[in-house]
KOLTOR-152616 format. One record per residue (C-alpha): residue in three letters; x, y, z. Coordinates in steps of 0.25 Angstrom, whole numbers, padded with zeros to 4 digits, always signed. Layout:
<atoms>
ALAXYZ
...
</atoms>
This chain:
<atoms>
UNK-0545+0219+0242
UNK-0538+0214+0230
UNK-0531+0223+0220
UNK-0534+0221+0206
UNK-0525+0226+0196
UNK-0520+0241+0196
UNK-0521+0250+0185
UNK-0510+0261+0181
UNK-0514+0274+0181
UNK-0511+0286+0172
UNK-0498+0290+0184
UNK-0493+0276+0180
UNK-0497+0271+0195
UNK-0506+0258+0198
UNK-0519+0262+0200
UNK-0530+0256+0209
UNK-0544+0254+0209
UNK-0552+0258+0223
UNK-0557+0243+0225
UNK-0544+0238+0222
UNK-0537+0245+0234
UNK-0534+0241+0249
UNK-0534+0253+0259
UNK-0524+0247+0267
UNK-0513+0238+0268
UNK-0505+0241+0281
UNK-0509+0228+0288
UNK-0503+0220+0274
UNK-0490+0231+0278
UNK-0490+0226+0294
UNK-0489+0211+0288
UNK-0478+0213+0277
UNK-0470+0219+0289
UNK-0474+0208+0297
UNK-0468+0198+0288
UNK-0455+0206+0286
UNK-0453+0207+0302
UNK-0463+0196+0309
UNK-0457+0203+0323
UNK-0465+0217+0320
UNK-0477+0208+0324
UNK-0472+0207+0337
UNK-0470+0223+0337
UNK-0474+0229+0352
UNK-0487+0234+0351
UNK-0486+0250+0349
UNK-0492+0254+0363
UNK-0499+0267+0366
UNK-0493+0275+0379
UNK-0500+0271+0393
UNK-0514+0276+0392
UNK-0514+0288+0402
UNK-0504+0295+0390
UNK-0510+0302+0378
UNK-0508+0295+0364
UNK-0510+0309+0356
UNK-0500+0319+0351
UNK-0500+0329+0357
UNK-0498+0339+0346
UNK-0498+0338+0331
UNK-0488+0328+0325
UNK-0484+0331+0308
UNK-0479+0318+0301
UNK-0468+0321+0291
UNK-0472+0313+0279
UNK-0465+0309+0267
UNK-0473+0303+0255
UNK-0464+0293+0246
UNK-0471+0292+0232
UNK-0468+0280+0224
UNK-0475+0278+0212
UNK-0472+0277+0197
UNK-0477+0293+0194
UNK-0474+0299+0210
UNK-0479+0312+0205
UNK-0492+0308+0205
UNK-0494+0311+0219
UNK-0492+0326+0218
UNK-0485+0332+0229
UNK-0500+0339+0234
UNK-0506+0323+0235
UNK-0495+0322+0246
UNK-0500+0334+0254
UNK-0514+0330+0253
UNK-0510+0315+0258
UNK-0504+0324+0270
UNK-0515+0333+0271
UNK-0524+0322+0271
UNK-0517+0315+0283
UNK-0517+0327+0291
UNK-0532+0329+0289
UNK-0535+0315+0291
UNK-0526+0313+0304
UNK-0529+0328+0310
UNK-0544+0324+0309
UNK-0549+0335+0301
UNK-0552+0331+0290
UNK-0564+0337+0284
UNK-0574+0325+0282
UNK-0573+0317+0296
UNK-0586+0321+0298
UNK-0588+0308+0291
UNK-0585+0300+0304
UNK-0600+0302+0308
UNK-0602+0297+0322
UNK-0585+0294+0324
UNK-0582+0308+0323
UNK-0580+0309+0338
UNK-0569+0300+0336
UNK-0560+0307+0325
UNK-0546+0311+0331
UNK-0539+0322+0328
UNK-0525+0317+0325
UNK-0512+0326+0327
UNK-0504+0319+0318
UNK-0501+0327+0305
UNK-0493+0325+0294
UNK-0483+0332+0284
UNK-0474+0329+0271
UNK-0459+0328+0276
UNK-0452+0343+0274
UNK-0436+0335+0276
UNK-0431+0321+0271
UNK-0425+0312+0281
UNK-0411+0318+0278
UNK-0416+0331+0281
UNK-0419+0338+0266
UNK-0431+0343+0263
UNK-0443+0337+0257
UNK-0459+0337+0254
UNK-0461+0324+0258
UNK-0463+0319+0246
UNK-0455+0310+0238
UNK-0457+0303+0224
UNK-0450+0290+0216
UNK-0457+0286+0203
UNK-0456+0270+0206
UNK-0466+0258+0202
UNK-0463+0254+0217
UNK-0476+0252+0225
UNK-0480+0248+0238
UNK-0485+0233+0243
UNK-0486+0232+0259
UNK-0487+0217+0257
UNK-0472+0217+0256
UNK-0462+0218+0266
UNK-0455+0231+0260
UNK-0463+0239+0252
UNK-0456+0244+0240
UNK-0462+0258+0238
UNK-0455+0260+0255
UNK-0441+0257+0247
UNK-0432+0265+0239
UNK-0427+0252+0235
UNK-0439+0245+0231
UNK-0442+0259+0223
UNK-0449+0265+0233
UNK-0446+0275+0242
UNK-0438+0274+0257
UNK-0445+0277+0268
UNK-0441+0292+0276
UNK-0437+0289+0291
UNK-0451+0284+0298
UNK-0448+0291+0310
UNK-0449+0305+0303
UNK-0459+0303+0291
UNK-0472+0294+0289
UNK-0469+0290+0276
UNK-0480+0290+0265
UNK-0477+0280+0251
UNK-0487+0284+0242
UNK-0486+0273+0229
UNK-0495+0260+0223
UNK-0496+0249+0231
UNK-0490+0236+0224
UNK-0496+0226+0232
UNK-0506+0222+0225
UNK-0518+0225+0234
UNK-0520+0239+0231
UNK-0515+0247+0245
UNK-0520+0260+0247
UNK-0509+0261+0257
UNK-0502+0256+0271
UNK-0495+0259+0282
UNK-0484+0255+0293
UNK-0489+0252+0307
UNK-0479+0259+0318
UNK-0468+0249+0320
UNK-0471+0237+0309
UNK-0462+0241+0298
UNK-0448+0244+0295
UNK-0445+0261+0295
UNK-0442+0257+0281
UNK-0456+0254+0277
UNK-0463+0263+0289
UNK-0474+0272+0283
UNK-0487+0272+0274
UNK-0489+0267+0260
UNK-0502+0274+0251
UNK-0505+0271+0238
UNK-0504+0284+0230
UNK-0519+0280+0227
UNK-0525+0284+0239
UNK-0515+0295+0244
UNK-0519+0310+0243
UNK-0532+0315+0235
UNK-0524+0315+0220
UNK-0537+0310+0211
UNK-0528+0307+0199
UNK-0522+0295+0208
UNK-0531+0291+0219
UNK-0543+0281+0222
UNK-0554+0290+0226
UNK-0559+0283+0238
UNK-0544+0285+0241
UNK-0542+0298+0238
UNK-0542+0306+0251
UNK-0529+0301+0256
UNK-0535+0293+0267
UNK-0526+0281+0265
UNK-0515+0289+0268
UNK-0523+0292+0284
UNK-0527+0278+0285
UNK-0512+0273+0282
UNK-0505+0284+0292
UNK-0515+0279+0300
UNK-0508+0264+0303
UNK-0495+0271+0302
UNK-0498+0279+0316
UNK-0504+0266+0320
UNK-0518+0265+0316
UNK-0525+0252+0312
UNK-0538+0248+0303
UNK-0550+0252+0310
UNK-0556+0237+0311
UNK-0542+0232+0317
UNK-0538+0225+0306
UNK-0545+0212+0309
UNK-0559+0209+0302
UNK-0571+0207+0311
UNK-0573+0213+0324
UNK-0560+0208+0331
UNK-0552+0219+0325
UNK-0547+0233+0334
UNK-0540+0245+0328
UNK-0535+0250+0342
UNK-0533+0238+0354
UNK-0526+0240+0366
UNK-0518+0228+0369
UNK-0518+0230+0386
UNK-0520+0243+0391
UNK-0514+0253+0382
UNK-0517+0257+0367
UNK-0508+0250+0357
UNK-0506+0253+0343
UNK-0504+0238+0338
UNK-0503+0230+0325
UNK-0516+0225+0318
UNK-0523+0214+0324
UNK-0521+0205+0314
UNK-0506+0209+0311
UNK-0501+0206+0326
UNK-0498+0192+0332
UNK-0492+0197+0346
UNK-0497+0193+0358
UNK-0510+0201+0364
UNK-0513+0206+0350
UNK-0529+0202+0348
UNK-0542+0208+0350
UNK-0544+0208+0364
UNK-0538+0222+0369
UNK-0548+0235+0373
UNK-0551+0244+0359
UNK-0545+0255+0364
UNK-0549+0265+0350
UNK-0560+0271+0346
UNK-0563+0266+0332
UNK-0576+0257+0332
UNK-0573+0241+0328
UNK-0574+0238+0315
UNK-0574+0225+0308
UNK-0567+0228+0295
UNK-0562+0239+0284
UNK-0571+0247+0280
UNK-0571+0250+0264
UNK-0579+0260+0255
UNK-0584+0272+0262
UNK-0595+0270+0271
UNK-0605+0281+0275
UNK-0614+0283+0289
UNK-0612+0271+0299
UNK-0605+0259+0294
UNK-0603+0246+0300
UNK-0599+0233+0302
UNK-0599+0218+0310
UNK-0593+0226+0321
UNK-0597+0240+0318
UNK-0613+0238+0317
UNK-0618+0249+0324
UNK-0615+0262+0324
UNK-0606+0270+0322
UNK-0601+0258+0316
UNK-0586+0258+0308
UNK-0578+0270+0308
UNK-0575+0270+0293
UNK-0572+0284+0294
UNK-0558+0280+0300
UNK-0546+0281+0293
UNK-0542+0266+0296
UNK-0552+0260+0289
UNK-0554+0256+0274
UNK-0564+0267+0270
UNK-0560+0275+0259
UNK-0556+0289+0260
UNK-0566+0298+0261
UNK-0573+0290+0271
UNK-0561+0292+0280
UNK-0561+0302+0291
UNK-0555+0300+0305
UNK-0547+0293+0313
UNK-0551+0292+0328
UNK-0546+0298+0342
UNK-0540+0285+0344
UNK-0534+0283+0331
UNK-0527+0296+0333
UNK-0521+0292+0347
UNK-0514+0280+0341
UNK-0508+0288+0330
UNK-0505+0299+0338
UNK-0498+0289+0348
UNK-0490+0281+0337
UNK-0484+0296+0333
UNK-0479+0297+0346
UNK-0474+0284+0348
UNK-0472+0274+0337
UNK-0469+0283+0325
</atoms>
Protein backbone atom coordinates (compact mmCIF):
# COMPACT_ATOMS: atom_id res chain seq x y z
CA UNK A 1 0.00 0.00 0.00
CA UNK A 2 1.74 3.27 -0.89
CA UNK A 3 2.42 5.96 1.76
CA UNK A 4 1.48 9.34 1.11
CA UNK A 5 3.27 12.01 2.87
CA UNK A 6 3.54 12.01 6.89
CA UNK A 7 2.43 14.67 8.88
CA UNK A 8 4.39 15.96 12.15
CA UNK A 9 2.48 15.79 15.20
CA UNK A 10 2.29 17.94 18.29
CA UNK A 11 5.36 15.19 20.05
CA UNK A 12 7.35 16.36 16.84
CA UNK A 13 7.21 12.61 15.47
CA UNK A 14 5.75 11.76 11.65
CA UNK A 15 2.53 10.87 11.80
CA UNK A 16 0.53 8.46 9.69
CA UNK A 17 -2.97 8.11 8.44
CA UNK A 18 -4.81 4.60 8.77
CA UNK A 19 -4.87 4.07 5.02
CA UNK A 20 -1.39 4.91 4.49
CA UNK A 21 -0.05 2.26 6.58
CA UNK A 22 1.35 -1.41 5.92
CA UNK A 23 0.69 -4.08 8.82
CA UNK A 24 3.63 -5.76 8.17
CA UNK A 25 7.00 -5.69 6.60
CA UNK A 26 9.07 -8.88 7.96
CA UNK A 27 8.92 -10.51 4.49
CA UNK A 28 10.73 -7.03 2.87
CA UNK A 29 13.06 -7.73 6.41
CA UNK A 30 13.94 -11.60 5.23
CA UNK A 31 14.83 -10.21 1.56
CA UNK A 32 17.05 -7.22 2.90
CA UNK A 33 18.94 -10.10 4.89
CA UNK A 34 18.85 -12.15 1.87
CA UNK A 35 20.85 -9.64 -0.05
CA UNK A 36 23.33 -8.91 2.66
CA UNK A 37 24.14 -12.76 3.14
CA UNK A 38 22.70 -14.70 -0.31
CA UNK A 39 23.75 -18.08 1.84
CA UNK A 40 20.91 -17.55 4.81
CA UNK A 41 18.70 -18.79 1.76
CA UNK A 42 20.32 -21.97 1.80
CA UNK A 43 19.77 -21.99 5.92
CA UNK A 44 18.81 -25.89 7.12
CA UNK A 45 15.35 -25.75 7.63
CA UNK A 46 14.52 -25.33 11.55
CA UNK A 47 13.08 -29.04 12.06
CA UNK A 48 10.52 -29.96 14.77
CA UNK A 49 11.68 -33.15 17.12
CA UNK A 50 10.56 -36.84 15.75
CA UNK A 51 6.89 -36.75 15.99
CA UNK A 52 6.51 -39.40 19.00
CA UNK A 53 8.02 -36.25 21.25
CA UNK A 54 5.84 -33.37 22.56
CA UNK A 55 6.57 -29.85 20.99
CA UNK A 56 4.93 -27.97 24.07
CA UNK A 57 6.73 -26.47 27.14
CA UNK A 58 6.14 -28.04 29.61
CA UNK A 59 5.85 -25.33 32.08
CA UNK A 60 5.51 -21.50 31.99
CA UNK A 61 8.49 -19.77 30.20
CA UNK A 62 8.84 -15.52 31.00
CA UNK A 63 10.71 -13.53 28.25
CA UNK A 64 12.98 -10.84 29.54
CA UNK A 65 12.19 -8.01 27.44
CA UNK A 66 13.84 -4.65 26.74
CA UNK A 67 12.21 -1.97 24.87
CA UNK A 68 14.74 0.64 23.11
CA UNK A 69 12.73 3.83 22.26
CA UNK A 70 14.12 5.99 19.69
CA UNK A 71 12.34 8.94 18.70
CA UNK A 72 12.85 12.72 18.53
CA UNK A 73 10.43 13.31 22.10
CA UNK A 74 11.18 9.28 23.72
CA UNK A 75 9.03 10.43 26.67
CA UNK A 76 6.09 10.17 24.82
CA UNK A 77 5.85 6.53 25.42
CA UNK A 78 5.35 6.77 29.14
CA UNK A 79 6.72 4.14 30.98
CA UNK A 80 2.74 2.57 31.77
CA UNK A 81 2.40 2.34 27.61
CA UNK A 82 5.28 -0.14 27.95
CA UNK A 83 3.70 -2.38 30.68
CA UNK A 84 0.53 -2.42 28.87
CA UNK A 85 2.41 -3.44 25.46
CA UNK A 86 3.70 -6.27 28.02
CA UNK A 87 0.53 -6.84 29.38
CA UNK A 88 -1.00 -7.10 26.10
CA UNK A 89 1.39 -9.82 25.11
CA UNK A 90 0.70 -11.92 27.81
CA UNK A 91 -3.16 -11.79 27.49
CA UNK A 92 -2.86 -12.24 23.84
CA UNK A 93 -0.29 -15.33 23.99
CA UNK A 94 -1.86 -16.87 27.46
CA UNK A 95 -5.13 -17.06 25.37
CA UNK A 96 -7.20 -15.17 27.86
CA UNK A 97 -7.91 -12.35 26.57
CA UNK A 98 -11.25 -11.25 27.27
CA UNK A 99 -12.88 -10.97 23.65
CA UNK A 100 -11.86 -14.37 22.00
CA UNK A 101 -15.33 -15.20 21.93
CA UNK A 102 -15.03 -13.36 18.68
CA UNK A 103 -13.66 -16.56 17.06
CA UNK A 104 -17.21 -17.94 16.54
CA UNK A 105 -17.13 -21.36 15.24
CA UNK A 106 -12.78 -21.49 15.51
CA UNK A 107 -12.90 -21.11 19.29
CA UNK A 108 -12.17 -24.79 19.61
CA UNK A 109 -9.04 -24.09 18.24
CA UNK A 110 -7.54 -21.14 20.37
CA UNK A 111 -4.30 -22.39 22.22
CA UNK A 112 -3.45 -21.46 25.47
CA UNK A 113 0.22 -20.62 24.94
CA UNK A 114 2.77 -20.76 27.95
CA UNK A 115 4.91 -18.21 26.92
CA UNK A 116 4.95 -15.09 28.92
CA UNK A 117 6.80 -12.01 28.94
CA UNK A 118 8.46 -9.49 31.22
CA UNK A 119 10.55 -6.06 31.24
CA UNK A 120 14.41 -6.88 31.88
CA UNK A 121 15.10 -6.35 35.92
CA UNK A 122 19.28 -6.53 35.12
CA UNK A 123 21.26 -5.02 32.01
CA UNK A 124 23.58 -7.32 30.22
CA UNK A 125 26.57 -6.29 32.41
CA UNK A 126 24.47 -7.24 35.37
CA UNK A 127 23.08 -3.56 36.73
CA UNK A 128 19.89 -3.02 37.23
CA UNK A 129 17.16 -1.97 34.89
CA UNK A 130 13.30 -1.39 33.96
CA UNK A 131 13.77 -2.55 30.71
CA UNK A 132 13.29 0.40 29.26
CA UNK A 133 15.75 2.59 27.61
CA UNK A 134 15.37 6.14 25.81
CA UNK A 135 17.55 8.43 23.22
CA UNK A 136 15.87 11.44 21.63
CA UNK A 137 17.15 10.83 17.94
CA UNK A 138 15.47 11.68 14.46
CA UNK A 139 16.85 7.94 13.66
CA UNK A 140 14.07 5.69 12.24
CA UNK A 141 13.51 2.41 11.11
CA UNK A 142 13.56 1.15 7.13
CA UNK A 143 13.55 -3.00 6.86
CA UNK A 144 14.25 -2.50 3.28
CA UNK A 145 17.93 -1.84 4.11
CA UNK A 146 20.50 -4.11 4.96
CA UNK A 147 21.29 -2.51 8.59
CA UNK A 148 18.55 -0.79 9.99
CA UNK A 149 19.58 2.47 11.61
CA UNK A 150 17.24 2.65 14.70
CA UNK A 151 19.24 -1.24 15.69
CA UNK A 152 22.68 0.89 15.92
CA UNK A 153 24.01 3.16 18.33
CA UNK A 154 26.09 4.17 15.48
CA UNK A 155 23.38 5.12 12.99
CA UNK A 156 21.77 7.00 16.11
CA UNK A 157 19.77 4.17 17.19
CA UNK A 158 20.15 2.15 19.92
CA UNK A 159 22.44 -1.54 20.18
CA UNK A 160 20.86 -4.45 20.52
CA UNK A 161 20.95 -6.48 24.28
CA UNK A 162 22.44 -9.94 23.90
CA UNK A 163 19.64 -11.93 21.86
CA UNK A 164 20.01 -14.96 23.75
CA UNK A 165 18.74 -13.43 26.89
CA UNK A 166 16.26 -10.59 25.85
CA UNK A 167 13.59 -10.21 22.88
CA UNK A 168 14.42 -6.98 22.00
CA UNK A 169 11.60 -4.45 21.23
CA UNK A 170 12.59 -0.86 19.04
CA UNK A 171 9.61 1.16 19.27
CA UNK A 172 10.43 4.49 16.67
CA UNK A 173 8.87 5.74 13.06
CA UNK A 174 9.50 3.80 10.29
CA UNK A 175 11.74 5.68 7.54
CA UNK A 176 10.95 3.50 4.80
CA UNK A 177 8.71 5.23 3.08
CA UNK A 178 5.90 2.74 3.23
CA UNK A 179 4.32 3.38 6.31
CA UNK A 180 5.28 -0.24 8.57
CA UNK A 181 3.47 -0.86 11.49
CA UNK A 182 6.18 -3.10 12.33
CA UNK A 183 8.59 -6.30 11.65
CA UNK A 184 10.23 -8.98 13.01
CA UNK A 185 13.27 -11.35 12.72
CA UNK A 186 12.64 -15.12 11.61
CA UNK A 187 14.93 -17.53 14.07
CA UNK A 188 18.12 -17.89 12.22
CA UNK A 189 18.08 -15.06 9.23
CA UNK A 190 19.65 -12.13 10.70
CA UNK A 191 22.83 -11.08 12.24
CA UNK A 192 22.47 -11.01 16.53
CA UNK A 193 23.03 -7.55 15.89
CA UNK A 194 19.80 -6.90 14.23
CA UNK A 195 17.80 -10.04 15.84
CA UNK A 196 14.53 -8.76 17.36
CA UNK A 197 11.10 -6.82 16.54
CA UNK A 198 10.64 -3.34 15.23
CA UNK A 199 6.99 -1.42 16.06
CA UNK A 200 6.13 1.72 15.08
CA UNK A 201 5.25 3.76 18.17
CA UNK A 202 1.76 4.28 16.33
CA UNK A 203 0.48 1.03 16.86
CA UNK A 204 2.19 0.07 20.29
CA UNK A 205 0.32 0.02 23.56
CA UNK A 206 -3.32 1.72 23.87
CA UNK A 207 -1.69 5.78 24.46
CA UNK A 208 -4.62 7.66 22.28
CA UNK A 209 -2.61 10.86 22.13
CA UNK A 210 -0.24 8.69 19.70
CA UNK A 211 -1.78 5.82 18.15
CA UNK A 212 -4.12 4.76 15.04
CA UNK A 213 -7.18 3.73 16.39
CA UNK A 214 -7.55 0.68 14.39
CA UNK A 215 -4.18 0.17 15.80
CA UNK A 216 -4.48 0.81 19.12
CA UNK A 217 -4.81 -2.52 21.18
CA UNK A 218 -1.29 -3.44 20.72
CA UNK A 219 -2.03 -6.32 18.51
CA UNK A 220 0.90 -5.46 16.24
CA UNK A 221 3.18 -5.98 18.87
CA UNK A 222 1.43 -10.08 18.93
CA UNK A 223 1.40 -10.53 15.32
CA UNK A 224 5.17 -9.38 15.06
CA UNK A 225 6.39 -11.67 18.31
CA UNK A 226 4.58 -13.93 16.49
CA UNK A 227 7.10 -14.54 13.37
CA UNK A 228 9.93 -13.85 15.85
CA UNK A 229 8.90 -17.52 17.52
CA UNK A 230 8.52 -18.70 14.15
CA UNK A 231 4.94 -17.91 12.95
CA UNK A 232 4.04 -17.03 9.36
CA UNK A 233 1.03 -15.02 7.56
CA UNK A 234 -1.83 -17.07 7.61
CA UNK A 235 -2.49 -17.28 3.60
CA UNK A 236 1.48 -18.58 3.54
CA UNK A 237 2.45 -15.69 2.02
CA UNK A 238 1.87 -16.48 -1.50
CA UNK A 239 -1.58 -15.20 -3.32
CA UNK A 240 -4.06 -17.58 -4.47
CA UNK A 241 -4.70 -20.91 -3.13
CA UNK A 242 -1.01 -22.34 -3.56
CA UNK A 243 0.10 -20.67 -0.28
CA UNK A 244 0.52 -22.88 3.37
CA UNK A 245 1.22 -21.32 6.66
CA UNK A 246 2.51 -24.72 8.22
CA UNK A 247 3.97 -27.60 5.57
CA UNK A 248 5.84 -30.54 6.41
CA UNK A 249 8.60 -30.98 4.09
CA UNK A 250 8.92 -35.11 4.59
CA UNK A 251 7.63 -36.52 7.61
CA UNK A 252 8.29 -34.20 10.35
CA UNK A 253 6.96 -30.60 11.16
CA UNK A 254 9.23 -27.86 10.03
CA UNK A 255 9.27 -24.30 10.94
CA UNK A 256 10.60 -23.08 7.40
CA UNK A 257 10.99 -19.77 5.48
CA UNK A 258 8.15 -18.34 3.51
CA UNK A 259 7.40 -19.89 0.19
CA UNK A 260 8.25 -17.20 -1.82
CA UNK A 261 11.45 -16.16 0.17
CA UNK A 262 13.23 -19.80 -0.27
CA UNK A 263 14.92 -21.26 -3.44
CA UNK A 264 16.24 -24.66 -1.67
CA UNK A 265 15.75 -27.53 -3.14
CA UNK A 266 12.05 -29.37 -1.91
CA UNK A 267 10.79 -26.17 -0.89
CA UNK A 268 7.24 -25.91 -2.84
CA UNK A 269 3.75 -26.61 -2.27
CA UNK A 270 3.53 -30.30 -2.54
CA UNK A 271 4.14 -31.51 1.26
CA UNK A 272 1.10 -32.60 3.82
CA UNK A 273 -0.51 -29.36 5.80
CA UNK A 274 0.31 -30.38 8.98
CA UNK A 275 -1.67 -27.17 11.09
CA UNK A 276 -4.89 -26.29 11.66
CA UNK A 277 -5.48 -22.85 10.39
CA UNK A 278 -7.98 -23.13 7.34
CA UNK A 279 -6.31 -22.12 3.54
CA UNK A 280 -6.79 -18.73 2.79
CA UNK A 281 -5.96 -16.92 -0.47
CA UNK A 282 -4.90 -13.64 0.85
CA UNK A 283 -4.54 -10.88 3.82
CA UNK A 284 -7.45 -10.17 5.15
CA UNK A 285 -7.96 -6.13 5.80
CA UNK A 286 -10.53 -4.09 7.72
CA UNK A 287 -12.44 -5.85 10.21
CA UNK A 288 -14.88 -8.31 9.05
CA UNK A 289 -17.90 -9.69 11.14
CA UNK A 290 -19.64 -13.32 10.94
CA UNK A 291 -18.35 -15.66 8.25
CA UNK A 292 -15.95 -14.21 5.87
CA UNK A 293 -14.61 -15.81 2.88
CA UNK A 294 -12.66 -16.06 -0.17
CA UNK A 295 -11.58 -18.13 -3.67
CA UNK A 296 -10.34 -20.58 -1.19
CA UNK A 297 -12.30 -20.09 1.78
CA UNK A 298 -15.95 -20.22 0.32
CA UNK A 299 -17.75 -22.13 2.63
CA UNK A 300 -17.83 -22.01 6.09
CA UNK A 301 -16.30 -21.28 8.56
CA UNK A 302 -14.53 -19.67 5.81
CA UNK A 303 -11.10 -17.47 6.71
CA UNK A 304 -9.90 -17.13 10.20
CA UNK A 305 -9.43 -13.42 10.32
CA UNK A 306 -9.58 -13.72 13.89
CA UNK A 307 -5.86 -14.91 13.82
CA UNK A 308 -3.08 -12.74 14.86
CA UNK A 309 -1.24 -13.47 11.60
CA UNK A 310 -3.40 -11.94 9.58
CA UNK A 311 -3.93 -8.31 8.37
CA UNK A 312 -7.12 -7.53 10.40
CA UNK A 313 -6.95 -4.55 12.57
CA UNK A 314 -6.82 -4.82 16.15
CA UNK A 315 -9.71 -5.32 17.71
CA UNK A 316 -10.83 -8.08 15.20
CA UNK A 317 -7.88 -10.03 16.49
CA UNK A 318 -8.11 -12.63 19.05
CA UNK A 319 -6.45 -16.09 18.95
CA UNK A 320 -3.82 -17.79 17.79
CA UNK A 321 -4.36 -21.62 17.37
CA UNK A 322 -3.14 -25.00 19.19
CA UNK A 323 -0.85 -25.43 16.29
CA UNK A 324 0.45 -22.09 16.20
CA UNK A 325 1.25 -22.45 19.82
CA UNK A 326 3.20 -25.77 19.33
CA UNK A 327 5.53 -24.15 16.78
CA UNK A 328 6.20 -21.33 19.23
CA UNK A 329 6.48 -23.34 21.93
CA UNK A 330 9.09 -25.50 20.14
CA UNK A 331 11.23 -22.63 18.71
CA UNK A 332 11.59 -21.55 22.56
CA UNK A 333 13.06 -24.71 23.24
CA UNK A 334 15.04 -24.95 20.36
CA UNK A 335 15.95 -22.26 18.01
CA UNK A 336 15.80 -19.24 20.30
Amino acid sequence: MTMMMATADVFGQKTLQANTTRRCGTTDRVEAMFRLNPALRNIPNVRLAATNETYRLESIATIPVVVHIILPNPWVVTDADVQGQIDRLNLDFSGLNPDTTNAGSFLSLRGHSQIQFCLAKRTPGGQLTNGIERLASSTGSNANLTIDPIKHAANGGLDVWDRNSYLNLWIGVDVSGQGILGYAQFPGTTPADEDGVFLNYQAFGSNPCYTISIYNKGRTGTHEVGHYFGLFHIWGDENGCNGDDFENLTTVGSVMLPINLANGPGQGNTAADIGDTPNQAGATTNCPTGTATDACSNVAPGKMYQDYMDYTQDACYSMFTKKQVERMEWVVNNAR
